[in-house]
Every structure is written in structure tokens, then in C-alpha cells.
C-alpha positions as CSV (number, residue, x, y, z in Angstrom):
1,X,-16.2,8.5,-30.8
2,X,-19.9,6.6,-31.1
3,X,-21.3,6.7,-34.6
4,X,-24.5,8.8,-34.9
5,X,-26.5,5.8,-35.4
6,X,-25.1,4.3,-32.2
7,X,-25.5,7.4,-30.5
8,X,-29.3,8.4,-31.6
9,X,-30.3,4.5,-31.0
10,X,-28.7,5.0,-27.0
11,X,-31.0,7.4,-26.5
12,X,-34.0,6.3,-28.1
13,X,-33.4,3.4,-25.6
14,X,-33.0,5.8,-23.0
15,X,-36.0,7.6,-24.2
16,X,-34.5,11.1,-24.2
17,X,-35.3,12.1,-27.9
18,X,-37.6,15.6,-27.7
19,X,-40.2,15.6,-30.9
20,X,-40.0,18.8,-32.4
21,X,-42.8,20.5,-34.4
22,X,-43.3,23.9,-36.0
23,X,-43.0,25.8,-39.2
24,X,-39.6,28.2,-40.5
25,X,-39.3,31.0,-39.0
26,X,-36.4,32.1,-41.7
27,X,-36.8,34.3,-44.3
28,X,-34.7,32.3,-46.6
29,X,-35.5,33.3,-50.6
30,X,-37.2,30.3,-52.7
31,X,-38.2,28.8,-49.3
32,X,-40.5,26.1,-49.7
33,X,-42.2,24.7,-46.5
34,X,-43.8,20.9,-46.6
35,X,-45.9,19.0,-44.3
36,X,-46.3,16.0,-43.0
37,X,-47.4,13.5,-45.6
38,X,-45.2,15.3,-48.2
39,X,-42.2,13.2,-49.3
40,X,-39.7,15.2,-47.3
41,X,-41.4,14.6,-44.1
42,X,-42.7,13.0,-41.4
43,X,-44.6,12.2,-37.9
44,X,-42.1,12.8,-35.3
45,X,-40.8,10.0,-33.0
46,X,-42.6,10.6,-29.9
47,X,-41.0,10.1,-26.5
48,X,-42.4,7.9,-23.4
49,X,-45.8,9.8,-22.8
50,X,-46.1,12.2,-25.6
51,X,-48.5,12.0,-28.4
52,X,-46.7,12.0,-31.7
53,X,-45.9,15.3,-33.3
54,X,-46.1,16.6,-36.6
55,X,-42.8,17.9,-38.1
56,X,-41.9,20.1,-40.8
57,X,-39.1,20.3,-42.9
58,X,-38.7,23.5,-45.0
59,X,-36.4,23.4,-47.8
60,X,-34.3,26.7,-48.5
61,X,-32.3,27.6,-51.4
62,X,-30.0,29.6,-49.1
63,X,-29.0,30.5,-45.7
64,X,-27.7,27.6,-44.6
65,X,-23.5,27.1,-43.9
66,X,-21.3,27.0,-47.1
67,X,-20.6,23.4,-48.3
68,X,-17.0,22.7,-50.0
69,X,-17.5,19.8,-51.6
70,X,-21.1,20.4,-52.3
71,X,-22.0,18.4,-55.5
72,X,-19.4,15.8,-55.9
73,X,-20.6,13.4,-54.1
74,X,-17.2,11.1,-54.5
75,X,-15.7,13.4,-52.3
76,X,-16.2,14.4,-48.9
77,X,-18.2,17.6,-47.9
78,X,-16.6,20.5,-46.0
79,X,-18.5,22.6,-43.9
80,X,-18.5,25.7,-42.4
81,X,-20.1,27.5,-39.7
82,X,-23.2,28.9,-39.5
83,X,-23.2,32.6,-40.4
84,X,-26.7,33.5,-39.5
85,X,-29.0,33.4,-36.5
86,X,-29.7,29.4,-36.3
87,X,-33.1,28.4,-37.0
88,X,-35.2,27.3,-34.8
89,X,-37.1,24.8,-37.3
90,X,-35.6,22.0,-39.9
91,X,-34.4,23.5,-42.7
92,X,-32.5,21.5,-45.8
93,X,-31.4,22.6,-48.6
94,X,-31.0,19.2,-51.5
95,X,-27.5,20.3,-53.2
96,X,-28.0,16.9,-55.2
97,X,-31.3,15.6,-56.2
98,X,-31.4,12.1,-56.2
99,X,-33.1,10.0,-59.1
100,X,-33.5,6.3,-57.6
101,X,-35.8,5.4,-55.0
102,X,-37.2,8.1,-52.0
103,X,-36.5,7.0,-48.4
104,X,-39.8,6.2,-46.4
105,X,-40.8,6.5,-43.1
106,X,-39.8,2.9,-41.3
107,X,-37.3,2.4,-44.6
108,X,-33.7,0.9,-43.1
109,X,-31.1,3.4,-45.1
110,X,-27.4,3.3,-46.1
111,X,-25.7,7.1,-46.5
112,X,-22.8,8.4,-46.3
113,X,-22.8,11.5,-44.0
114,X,-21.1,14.4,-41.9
115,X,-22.2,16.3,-38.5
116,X,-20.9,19.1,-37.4
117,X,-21.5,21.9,-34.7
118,X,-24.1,24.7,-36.5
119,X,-21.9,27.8,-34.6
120,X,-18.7,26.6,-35.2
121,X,-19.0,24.5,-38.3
122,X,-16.6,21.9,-36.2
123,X,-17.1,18.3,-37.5
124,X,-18.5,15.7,-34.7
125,X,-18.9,12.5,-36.5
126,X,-18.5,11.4,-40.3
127,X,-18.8,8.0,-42.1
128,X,-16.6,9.9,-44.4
129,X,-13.4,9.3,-41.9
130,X,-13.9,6.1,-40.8
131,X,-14.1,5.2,-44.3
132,X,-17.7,3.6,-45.5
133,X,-20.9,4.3,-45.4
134,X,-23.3,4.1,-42.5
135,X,-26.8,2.0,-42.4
136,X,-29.6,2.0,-39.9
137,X,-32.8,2.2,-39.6
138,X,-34.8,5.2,-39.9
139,X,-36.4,4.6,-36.5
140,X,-33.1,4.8,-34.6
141,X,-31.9,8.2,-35.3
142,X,-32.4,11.6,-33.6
143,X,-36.2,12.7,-35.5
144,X,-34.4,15.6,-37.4
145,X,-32.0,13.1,-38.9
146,X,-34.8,10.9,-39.3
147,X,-37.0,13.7,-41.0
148,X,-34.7,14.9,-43.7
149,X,-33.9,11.7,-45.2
150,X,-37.6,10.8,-45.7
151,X,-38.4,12.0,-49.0
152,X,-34.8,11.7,-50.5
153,X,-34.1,10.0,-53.1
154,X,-31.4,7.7,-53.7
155,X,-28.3,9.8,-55.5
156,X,-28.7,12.5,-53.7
157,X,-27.3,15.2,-51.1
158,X,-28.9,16.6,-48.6
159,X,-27.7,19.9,-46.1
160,X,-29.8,20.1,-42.9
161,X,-30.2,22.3,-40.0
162,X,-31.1,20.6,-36.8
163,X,-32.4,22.5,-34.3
164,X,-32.0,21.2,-30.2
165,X,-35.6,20.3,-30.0
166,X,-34.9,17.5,-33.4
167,X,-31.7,16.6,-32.1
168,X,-30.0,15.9,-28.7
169,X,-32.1,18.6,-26.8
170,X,-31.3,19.8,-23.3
171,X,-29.1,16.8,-22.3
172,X,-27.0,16.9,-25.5
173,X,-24.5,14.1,-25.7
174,X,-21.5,15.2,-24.5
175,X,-18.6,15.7,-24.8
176,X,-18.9,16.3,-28.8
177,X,-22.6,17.3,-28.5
178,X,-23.7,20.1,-25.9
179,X,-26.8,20.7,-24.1
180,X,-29.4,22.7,-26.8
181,X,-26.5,22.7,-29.4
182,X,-27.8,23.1,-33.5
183,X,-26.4,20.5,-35.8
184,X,-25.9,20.6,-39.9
185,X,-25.8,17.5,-41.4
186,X,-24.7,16.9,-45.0
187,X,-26.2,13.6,-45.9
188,X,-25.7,11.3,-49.0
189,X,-28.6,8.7,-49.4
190,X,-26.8,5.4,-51.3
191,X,-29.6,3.0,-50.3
192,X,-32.9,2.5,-49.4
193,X,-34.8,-1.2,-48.1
């Protein structure tokens, strides 16, 4: 199985990525939505043609699947699946604040990380299994990734709700991503440069 990094950087080669753009449409207590220009997010990676869009990442204190695993960040998270309707905007809740530096738009990272299927809670890909950390640059991964890394800071642990239009879209990337799936992410940031 490709790595997420060497997945999302295939198609922004390809030029498949959708922007996505909008505000939460949950109802998630203690929601708080940011902007671009806050430090969780970001100016959307545009596709071939498109003017770039303005994302929004909303962080929740709820809602979002159950996290085994969700503060011990020596261990590997365990997710589940999605109980409620998916959203149809970022969402991301930060089970770990971080205390070293924040990830920047453009910033090449190093996390630690596992995707999984939003309806089913089934895992896709994890630097967890094949047993070290991941590192890329910010501008080669899917904008939703992209989105709620910006803003973290290092030592922390993110949970994030992709929705289709921040993630693989229509095409998807089969066979472990379908067409207009929604993804959850538990991200771990160990570096920034």
C-alpha cells in the first residue's frame, strides 16, 4: 500500500486535488471555527484553473469518532467509526496540545499518523505499522491533511475529519480510498523545518 504522502503527491502531479472551502455545519458543543490566517489554517491548494480557496478548519470538543489511545502519544491511536452524520467541513479536535514550534504553510513536517475510513472506522494507511514516522512537505498532501497540521504545534495530536471535497474527491484512490469517501486522520506532529 502507497504511503499517504506518496499517494497525495501522485495526485497533486496528476492535478486531481478539489480545494474545499466552507464553514461547520455541526452542532458540535465548544465548537470553535477559525479562518484563514488563524494558526490552524490555511489557503487551499488550488487545482489547474481554479483560483485558490479559503479553507476553514473548525475545532470541536466532540463529535468526532472515539480515539483509543488518545493521549499517549508513545502508543499508537485506535479509532473507531464515525457515529454521527459526517461533516461536510474540516473538523479537528487537538487531544494533545503541542508546546514546540507551530507548522506553517510551505513548512516540510515529520508526524507520525493514522487514516482510516470515517463510516467504518477501518484503518487505510499508518506510519504507525510500518514503523517510523512519516515526512513531507506540507505542499504535497491532500489540502485537508495539509490544513490541519498548519497551526499545530510540535508535541501534539491532532483528530481530523476530512470531508471528499479536502481529500481524494470524486475519483478517490482506490482500492483503499473510494470515490467521495470521508477520512479521520489522527496526526502526531514530531517536527517542523
Amino acid at each position: 500500500m502507497r504511503s499517504l504522502a506518496a499517494t497525495a503527491l501522485g495526485l497533486v502531479a496528476a492535478g486531481t486535488l478539489a480545494a474545499g472551502c466552507g464553514s461547520s455545519g455541526s452542532a458540535s458543543g465548544g465548537a470553535t471555527t477559525t479562518t484563514s490566517g488563524a494558526t490552524t489554517t490555511s489557503g487551499a491548494t488550488p487545482t489547474s484553473g481554479s483560483s485558490p480557496a479559503t479553507t476553514a478548519i473548525t475545532l470541536v470538543t466532540s463529535g468526532l469518532p472515539a480515539v483509543s489511545n488518545a493521549k499517549n502519544m508513545s502508543s499508537a491511536p485506535v479509532l473507531s467509526a464515525g457515529s454521527a452524520p459526517a461533516p461536510t467541513t474540516l473538523e479537528a479536535e487537538d487531544l494533545v496540545v503541542g508546546t514546540g514550534t507551530a507548522a506553517t504553510d510551505g513548512a516540510t513536517v515529520k508526524v507520525q499518523y493514522l487514516g482510516a475510513n470515517y463510516a467504518d472506522g477501518k484503518a487505510f494507511d499508518s506510519s504507525w505499522s510500518r514503523g517510523q514516522p512519516a515526512t513531507f512537505p506540507l505542499s504535497g498532501v491532500i489540502p485537508g491533511f495539509k490544513d490541519a497540521i498548519i497551526g499545530m504545534k510540535i508535541g501534539g495530536r491532532r483528530e481530523v475529519v476530512i470531508p471528499p471535497a479536502q481529500g481524494y474527491g470524486p475519483q478517490g484512490q482506490p482500492p483503499t480510498i473510494q470515490p467521495n469517501e470521508t477520512l479521520v486522520f489522527v496526526i502526531d506532529l514530531l517536527g517542523v523545518q
